[in-house]
Each structure stands twice: as structure tokens, then as C-alpha cells.
C-alpha positions as CSV (number, residue, x, y, z in Angstrom):
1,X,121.3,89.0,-14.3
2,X,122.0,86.4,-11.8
3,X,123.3,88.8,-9.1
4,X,121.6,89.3,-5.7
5,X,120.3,92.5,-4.4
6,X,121.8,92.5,-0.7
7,X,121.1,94.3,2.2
8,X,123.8,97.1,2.3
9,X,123.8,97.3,6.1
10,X,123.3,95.1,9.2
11,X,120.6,94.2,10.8
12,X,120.8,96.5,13.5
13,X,120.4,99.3,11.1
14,X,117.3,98.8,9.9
15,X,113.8,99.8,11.7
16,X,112.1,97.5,9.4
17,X,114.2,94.2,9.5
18,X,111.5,92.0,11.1
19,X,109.2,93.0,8.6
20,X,110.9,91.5,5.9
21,X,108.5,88.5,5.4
22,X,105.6,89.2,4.5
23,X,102.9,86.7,2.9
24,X,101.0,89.3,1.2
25,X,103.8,90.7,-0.9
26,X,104.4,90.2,-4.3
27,X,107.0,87.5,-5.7
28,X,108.0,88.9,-9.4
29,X,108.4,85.6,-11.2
30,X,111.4,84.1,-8.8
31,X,112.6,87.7,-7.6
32,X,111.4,86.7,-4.1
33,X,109.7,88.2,-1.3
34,X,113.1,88.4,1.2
35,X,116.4,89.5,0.8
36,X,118.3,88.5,-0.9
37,X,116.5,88.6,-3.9
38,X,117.9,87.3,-7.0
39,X,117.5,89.0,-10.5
40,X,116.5,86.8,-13.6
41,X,117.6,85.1,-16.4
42,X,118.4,87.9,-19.4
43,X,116.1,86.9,-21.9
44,X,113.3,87.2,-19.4
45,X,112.0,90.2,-19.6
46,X,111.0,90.2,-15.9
47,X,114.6,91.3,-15.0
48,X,114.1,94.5,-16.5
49,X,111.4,94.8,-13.6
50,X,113.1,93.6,-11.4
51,X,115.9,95.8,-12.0
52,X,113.0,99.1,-11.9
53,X,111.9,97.6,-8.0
54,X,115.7,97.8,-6.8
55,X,118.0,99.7,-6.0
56,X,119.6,99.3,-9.5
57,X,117.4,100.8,-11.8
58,X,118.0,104.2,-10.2
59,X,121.7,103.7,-10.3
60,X,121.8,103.0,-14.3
61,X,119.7,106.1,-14.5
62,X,122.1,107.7,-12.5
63,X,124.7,106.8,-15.1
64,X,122.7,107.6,-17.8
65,X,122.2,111.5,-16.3
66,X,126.2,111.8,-15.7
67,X,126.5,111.0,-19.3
68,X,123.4,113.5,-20.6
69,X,125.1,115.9,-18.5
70,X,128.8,115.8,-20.2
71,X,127.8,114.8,-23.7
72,X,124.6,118.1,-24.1
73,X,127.1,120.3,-22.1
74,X,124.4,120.9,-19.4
75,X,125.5,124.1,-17.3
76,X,128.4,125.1,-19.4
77,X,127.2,128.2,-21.1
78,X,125.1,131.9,-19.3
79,X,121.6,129.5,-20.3
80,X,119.8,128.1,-17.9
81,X,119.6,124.6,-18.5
82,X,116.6,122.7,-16.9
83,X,117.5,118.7,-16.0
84,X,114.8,116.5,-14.8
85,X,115.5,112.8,-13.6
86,X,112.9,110.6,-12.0
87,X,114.2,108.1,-9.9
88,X,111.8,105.3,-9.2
89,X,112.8,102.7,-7.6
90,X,111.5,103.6,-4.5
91,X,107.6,103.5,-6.5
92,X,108.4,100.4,-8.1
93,X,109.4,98.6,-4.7
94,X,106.2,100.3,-2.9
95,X,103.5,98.8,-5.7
96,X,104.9,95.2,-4.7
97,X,106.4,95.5,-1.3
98,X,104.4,98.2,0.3
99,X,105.9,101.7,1.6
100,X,106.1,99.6,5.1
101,X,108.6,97.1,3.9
102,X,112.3,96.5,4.4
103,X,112.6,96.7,0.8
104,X,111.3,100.0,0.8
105,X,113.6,100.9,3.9
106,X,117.0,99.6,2.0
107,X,115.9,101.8,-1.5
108,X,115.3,104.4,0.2
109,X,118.8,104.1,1.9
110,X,120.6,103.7,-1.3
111,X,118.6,106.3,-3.3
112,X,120.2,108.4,-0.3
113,X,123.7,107.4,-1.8
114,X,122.7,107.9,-5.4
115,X,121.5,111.1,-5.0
116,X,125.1,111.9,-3.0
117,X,126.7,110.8,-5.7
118,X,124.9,113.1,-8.3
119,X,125.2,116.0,-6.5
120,X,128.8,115.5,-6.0
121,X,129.4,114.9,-10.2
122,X,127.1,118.2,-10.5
123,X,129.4,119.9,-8.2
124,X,132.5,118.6,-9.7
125,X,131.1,119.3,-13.8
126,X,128.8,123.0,-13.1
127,X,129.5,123.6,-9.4
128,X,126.7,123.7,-7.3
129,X,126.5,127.2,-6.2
130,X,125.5,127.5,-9.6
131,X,122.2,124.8,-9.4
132,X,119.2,125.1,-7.9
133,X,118.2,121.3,-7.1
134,X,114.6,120.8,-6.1
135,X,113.2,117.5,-4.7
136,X,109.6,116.2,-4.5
137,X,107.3,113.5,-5.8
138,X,104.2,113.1,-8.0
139,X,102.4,111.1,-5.4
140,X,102.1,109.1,-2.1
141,X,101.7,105.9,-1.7
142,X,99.0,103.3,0.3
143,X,100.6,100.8,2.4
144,X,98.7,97.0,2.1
145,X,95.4,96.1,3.6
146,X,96.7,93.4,5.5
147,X,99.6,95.1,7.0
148,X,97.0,97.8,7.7
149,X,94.6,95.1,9.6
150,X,97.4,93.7,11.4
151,X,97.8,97.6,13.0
152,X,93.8,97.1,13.7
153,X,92.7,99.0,11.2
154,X,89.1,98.2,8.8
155,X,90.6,97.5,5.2
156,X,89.7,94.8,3.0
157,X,90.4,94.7,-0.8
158,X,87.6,96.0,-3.3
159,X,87.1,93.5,-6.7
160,X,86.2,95.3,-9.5
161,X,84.3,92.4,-10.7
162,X,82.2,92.8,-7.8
163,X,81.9,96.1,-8.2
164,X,80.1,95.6,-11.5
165,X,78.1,93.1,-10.5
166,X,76.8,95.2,-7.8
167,X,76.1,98.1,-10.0
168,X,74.6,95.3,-12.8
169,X,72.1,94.3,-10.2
170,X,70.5,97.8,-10.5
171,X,70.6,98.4,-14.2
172,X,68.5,95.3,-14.0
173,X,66.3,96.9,-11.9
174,X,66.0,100.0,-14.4
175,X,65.8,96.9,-17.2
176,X,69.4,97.4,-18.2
177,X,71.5,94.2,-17.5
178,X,74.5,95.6,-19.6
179,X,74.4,98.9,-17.8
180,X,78.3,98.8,-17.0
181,X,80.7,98.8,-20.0
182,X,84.2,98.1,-17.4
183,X,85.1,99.7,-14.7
184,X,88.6,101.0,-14.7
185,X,90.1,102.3,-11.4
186,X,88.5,105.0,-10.1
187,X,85.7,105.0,-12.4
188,X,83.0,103.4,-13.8
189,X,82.0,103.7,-17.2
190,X,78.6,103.0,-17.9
191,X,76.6,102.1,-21.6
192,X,74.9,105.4,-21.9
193,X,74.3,104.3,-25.5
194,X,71.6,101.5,-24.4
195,X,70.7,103.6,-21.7
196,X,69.1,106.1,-23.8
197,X,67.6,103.3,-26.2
198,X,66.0,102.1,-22.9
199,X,64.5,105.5,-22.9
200,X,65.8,106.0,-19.5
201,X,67.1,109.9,-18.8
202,X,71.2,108.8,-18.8
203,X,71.6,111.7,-15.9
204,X,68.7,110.0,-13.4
205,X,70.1,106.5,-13.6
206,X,73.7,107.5,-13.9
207,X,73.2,109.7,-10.7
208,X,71.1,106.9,-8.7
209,X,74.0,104.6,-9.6
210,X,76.4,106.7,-7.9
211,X,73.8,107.1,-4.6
212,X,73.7,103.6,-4.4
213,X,77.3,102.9,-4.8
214,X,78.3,104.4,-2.1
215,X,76.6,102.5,0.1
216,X,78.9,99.5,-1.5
217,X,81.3,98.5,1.5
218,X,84.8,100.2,1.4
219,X,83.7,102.5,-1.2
220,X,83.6,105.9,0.8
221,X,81.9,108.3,-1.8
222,X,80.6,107.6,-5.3
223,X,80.1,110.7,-7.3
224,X,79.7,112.0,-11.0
225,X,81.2,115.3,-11.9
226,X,78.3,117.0,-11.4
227,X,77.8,116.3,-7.9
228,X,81.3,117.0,-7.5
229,X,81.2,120.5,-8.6
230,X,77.8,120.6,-6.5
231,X,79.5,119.8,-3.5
232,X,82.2,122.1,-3.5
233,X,84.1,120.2,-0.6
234,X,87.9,119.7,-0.4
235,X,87.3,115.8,-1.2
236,X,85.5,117.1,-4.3
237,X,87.7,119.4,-5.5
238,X,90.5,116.7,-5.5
239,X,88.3,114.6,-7.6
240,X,87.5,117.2,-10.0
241,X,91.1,117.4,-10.4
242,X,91.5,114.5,-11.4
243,X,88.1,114.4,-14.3
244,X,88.9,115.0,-18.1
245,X,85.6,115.2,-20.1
246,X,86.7,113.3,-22.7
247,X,88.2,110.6,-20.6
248,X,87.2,109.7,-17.3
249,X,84.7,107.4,-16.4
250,X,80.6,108.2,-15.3
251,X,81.3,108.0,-11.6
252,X,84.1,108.6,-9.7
253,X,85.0,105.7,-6.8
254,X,86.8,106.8,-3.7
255,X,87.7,104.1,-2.0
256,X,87.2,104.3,2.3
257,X,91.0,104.8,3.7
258,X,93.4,102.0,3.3
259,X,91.3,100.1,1.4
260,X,92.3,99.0,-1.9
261,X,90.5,99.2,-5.2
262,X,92.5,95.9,-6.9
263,X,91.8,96.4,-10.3
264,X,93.1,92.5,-11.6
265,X,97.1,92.4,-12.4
266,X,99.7,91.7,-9.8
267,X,100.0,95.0,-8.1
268,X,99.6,94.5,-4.3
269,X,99.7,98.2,-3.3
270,X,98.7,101.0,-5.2
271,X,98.3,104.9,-4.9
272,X,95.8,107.2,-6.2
273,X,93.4,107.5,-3.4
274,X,92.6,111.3,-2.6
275,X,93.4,110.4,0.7
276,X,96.5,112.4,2.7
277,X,98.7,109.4,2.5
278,X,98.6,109.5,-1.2
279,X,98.6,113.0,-1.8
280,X,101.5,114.1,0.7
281,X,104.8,114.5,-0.9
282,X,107.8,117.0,-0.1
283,X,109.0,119.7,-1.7
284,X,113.1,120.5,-1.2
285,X,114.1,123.6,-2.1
286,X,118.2,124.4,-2.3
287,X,120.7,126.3,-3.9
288,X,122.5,129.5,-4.2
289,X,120.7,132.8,-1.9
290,X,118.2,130.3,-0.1
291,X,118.2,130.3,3.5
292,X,117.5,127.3,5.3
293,X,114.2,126.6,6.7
294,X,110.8,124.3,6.8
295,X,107.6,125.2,5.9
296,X,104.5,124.0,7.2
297,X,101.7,124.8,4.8
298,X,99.8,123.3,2.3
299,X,101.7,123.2,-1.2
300,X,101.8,121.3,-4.0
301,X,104.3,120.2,-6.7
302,X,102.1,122.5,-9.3
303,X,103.8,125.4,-7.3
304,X,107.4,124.1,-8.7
305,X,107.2,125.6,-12.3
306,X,106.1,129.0,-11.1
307,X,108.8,129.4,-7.9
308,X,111.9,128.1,-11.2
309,X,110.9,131.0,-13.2
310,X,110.5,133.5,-10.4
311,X,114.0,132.8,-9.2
312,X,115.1,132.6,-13.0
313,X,113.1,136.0,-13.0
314,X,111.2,134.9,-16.2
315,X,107.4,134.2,-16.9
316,X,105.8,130.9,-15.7
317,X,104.7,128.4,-18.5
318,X,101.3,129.1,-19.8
319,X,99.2,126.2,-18.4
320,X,101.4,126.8,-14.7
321,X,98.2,126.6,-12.1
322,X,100.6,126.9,-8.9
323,X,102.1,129.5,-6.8
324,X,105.4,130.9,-6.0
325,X,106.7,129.4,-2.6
326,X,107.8,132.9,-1.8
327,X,109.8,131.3,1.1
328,X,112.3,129.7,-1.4
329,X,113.4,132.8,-2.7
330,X,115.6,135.3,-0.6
331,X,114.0,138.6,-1.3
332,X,116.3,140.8,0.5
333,X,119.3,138.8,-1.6
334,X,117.7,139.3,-4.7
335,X,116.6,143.1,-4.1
């Protein structure tokens, strides 16, 4: 509390150092938008997020995982023992600096150190030709509208308010003003209840909603499950990915690329966009009997959980959708 996240290099050393003010990012209650920034009082409670969008946050964690690992005894018996840790600091800084930021550029360096440093105690406590360490994400991440403009690109910032207000207009139309219960990024949830009191068919209007919606600037397709499954597209098999029956909203809103769907609280960049930029995350493979290599394919982090177990030489977990990177195991080795 008090302290001041510094740069840990000079300026020389960073690609990104005239980028460090920017007007559009987001100053976390006094935390500042340029180094140095200063952490908060303690009995704010905005230190604890600033500590998440630093550097810091990932090194308690990292001190937290040294101590899991002595105190549960992880690696010390024949037992596999499966240790997950999510650093994420670099997401944190992203949602209010943007993945183009020197902030972003400096956490990325010293997660490069704090990941060092647990491999070494790893090495040190279980050996590492004994662990397999894989690396990856759960997502991408959209850089900021602005930034995105000032590389001439078309991006603006989509208000959910508007949104529904836009979509309002035409339940008026049908002679349904309250047509729209909220919208909640990336759907819209409409009142099918007075829909159907209306005497309207709640698949027609819901389905002429989405048709009109996409023709609502920045919004790039508007579709309900159904149409997504009618499609059969790789756009709409990503957003069938993400549908739940019981949850998700009436129609799905994918937002035209680099714009952003603000959705009201004091995030300035966001992911969640089906777009590549979003959805692109590595996937690093290493440990005893793999050979080094890259792969150029299209994979995705559901294809961890099968690839552990066919290296452990057991049976994938029940819901496991992914496959086995078959280029992360050394068949020859293990024949």
C-alpha cells in the first residue's frame, strides 16, 4: 500500500514506451494512467485491484503456489499430481490499459520472471524432468476503439442503452413498448411473457428483431440460436458455443471487429468477441520425451485435458470435447 509500481527496465527497452499516455485509459481511483502508478490506501478496497492489474498480484500468487506446493507434498509420491495456477495480471491490466499499452508490455515482462522463478522452485522441490508444464490462455483480448481509430481503422463504442432503445422502437411497432427486459453483453433478452399476451408468435418477432438488429451500426450479425444452427457457418458455430438454453439471452450480438459492446462499468477494453483476436491463444507444450517444435494448426485449449491423460496413458474426463495434439507426445519414445 503506498508503494509504486516502476518500470523495471529503461526506456530503451521497451517497444511501447511512447504509448504510455493514453487519454482513453482507465484511472482506478488514483492508480493512474502512467508509470509510475501508485497503489492505495489499505482500507480501500481498490488496492486489492490494483494489486490484480500489476505485476504484484501474480507474484503473491506465486508465493502462494510455492507454499501449496511444499505444504500438500505436490510431486513427492509415484501419483500424478495435477497443479493449475492462473496468473492474471496480464488480463487485469489489458481490461483497463489495453493489450497495446506499456502497462501491458512491463506485465508481460515480469510475468516472464515469475514464471522463471516457478519453474526454477519446481525444479529445485520435484525436478523438472519429472513435470510436464503446459501454457495457454482462456481467451484473447480486444485492444481499444480509439487506439484502433488512431491506426485508421472503423471502431466506435456500442451503448447498450442504445441498443435497447433501438430494439424498443420496433416492439412499438409490433405494439410492444416493453419488448426488451436488459440486454446483457452479448445478448438480448426479450419479455417473451408479454409477447405472447400480445398474441404475437414469440419466434416471428424474436426472429424480425434479430433481422433488424443487424442492420444497427457496429453490430456485425444478430442472430438467435436457431438461425445459428441454420447457418452452419464457422461464425455460427462459435456462437453456438457459447449458448446455454437455460441462460443465454434471445439474440446473440456480434459486434463488427474492434468495436466494442460497453456494457456500463469502467472496463475500457474487453474480450469476448468471436473474432480471431479474441479467440487466439497459445498452447506450450514441455517436458520430459517431447521434442521441440511449432505447430501451425488450428487448436484449442479444450484439446489440453485429452493430450494430459494420453501422455499419463489414462482416460480423458467425461465431458473432454477436444483432441490429443498427437505432436506433443513422442510416439517413438513412448513405444
Amino acid at each position: 500500500a503506498g508503494q509504486l509500481w516502476k518500470l523495471s527496465g529503461s526506456p530503451e527497452e521497451y517497444l511501447l514506451f511512447a504509448q504510455d499516455y493514453r487519454p482513453y485509459e482507465f484511472d482506478l481511483k488514483g492508480y493512474g494512467t502512467t508509470f509510475p502508478h501508485r497503489f492505495g490506501d489499505p482500507d480501500n478496497s481498490s488496492l486489492y485491484t490494483q494489486l490484480l492489474a500489476s505485476p504484484v498480484g501474480d507474484e503473491l500468487l506465486l508465493d502462494f503456489t510455492k507454499a501449496l506446493i511444499e505444504q500438500e507434498k505436490i510431486g513427492q509420491d509415484e501419483i500424478p499430481d495435477y497443479l493449475a495456477v492462473s496468473f492474471s495480471g496480464v488480463d487485469a491490466i489489458n481490461h483497463f490499459f489495453g493489450p497495446s499499452s506499456l502497462e501491458n508490455e512491463e506485465v508481460i515482462r515480469r510475468l516472464d520472471s515469475t514464471l522463471a522463478e516457478l519453474f526454477e522452485y519446481v525444479d529445485q522441490s520435484v525436478g523438472l524432468d519429472n513435470t510436464l508444464v503446459v501454457l495457454s490462455a482462456d481467451h484473447g483480448m480486444a485492444d481499444m476503439p480509439e487506439y484502433m481509430n488512431e491506426l485508421n481503422y472503423s471502431a466506435a463504442r456500442l451503448d447498450p442503452l442504445k441498443i435497447i432503445a433501438f430494439v424498443s422502437e420496433l416492439g412499438t411497432a409490433l405494439g410492444e413498448e416493453e419488448i426488451v427486459r436488459y440486454f446483457y453483453r452479448p445478448y438480448l433478452y426479450l419479455n417473451e411473457e408479454m409477447i405472447a399476451a400480445a398474441g404475437q408468435d414469440t419466434r416471428a418477432v424474436t426472429d424480425s428483431i434479430a433481422k433488424k438488429q443487424s442492420e444497427y451500426p457496429g453490430v456485425q450479425l444478430a442472430v438467435t440460436a436457431d438461425q445459428a444452427r441454420a447457418m452452419g457457418t464457422p461464425l455460427a458455430r462459435q456462437i453456438l458455443n457459447n449458448y446455454h438454453p437455460e441462460r443465454s439471452g434471445d439474440v446473440y450480438l456480434a459486434q463488427e471487429p474492434y468495436w466494442f459492446v460497453f456494457d456500463g462499468g469502467p472496463i475500457p477494453a474487453m474480450h469476448g468477441s468471436p473474432w480471431r483476436y479474441d479467440t487466439h491463444v497459445p498452447i506450450i507444450v514441455s517436458g520430459p520425451g517431447i521434442s521441440n517444435g511449432l505447430v501451425h494448426r488450428q487448436v484449442q485449449p479444450a484439446d489440453i485435458a485429452p493430450t494430459l491423460s494420453a501422455i499419463l496413458g489414462i482416460s480423458p474426463p467425461a465431458a473432454s470435447a477436444g483432441s490429443v495434439l498427437i505432436e506433443a507426445i513422442d510416439l517413438a519414445g513412448r513405444q
